[in-house]
C-alpha positions, 0 to 999 in steps of 0.5 A: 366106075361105069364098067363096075356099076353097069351105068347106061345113063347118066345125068346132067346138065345141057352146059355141061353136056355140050363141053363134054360131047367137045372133049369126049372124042378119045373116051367111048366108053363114056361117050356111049352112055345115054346122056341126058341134060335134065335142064331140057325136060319138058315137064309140060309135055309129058313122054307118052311112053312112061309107066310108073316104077314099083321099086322093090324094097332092095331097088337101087335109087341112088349109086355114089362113087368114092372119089378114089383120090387114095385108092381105086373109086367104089361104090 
């Protein structure tokens, strides 16, 4: 999925970013995605350096994968 949807990021949360930086040794594909733990934004300092997106109206916003339990995953 990562390969196929081009995935740089991915979201979380710091819980579960922490049990899986332990388990995600054997997994580098995974494990070179930029991780973010949502939960440790600090809304009150805001980052100098973001600039507000015009998305087009073809944008993507959202990728939701299958689970693949009958085939392969897909988007």
């Amino acid at each position: 999925m990562i390969a196929d949807a081009q995935a740089s990021v991915a979201l979380t949360t710091n819980l579960i970013l922490s049990k899986l930086e332990r388990q995600l040794i054997d997994a580098p594909e995974i494990k070179s995605l930029g991780w973010l733990a949502t939960d440790l934004i600090d809304l009150h300092h805001p980052v100098q350096s973001w600039q507000p997106l015009h998305p087009e109206p073809h944008s993507l916003a959202f990728l939701q994968y299958t689970s693949g339990s009958t085939a392969t995953p897909k988007g």
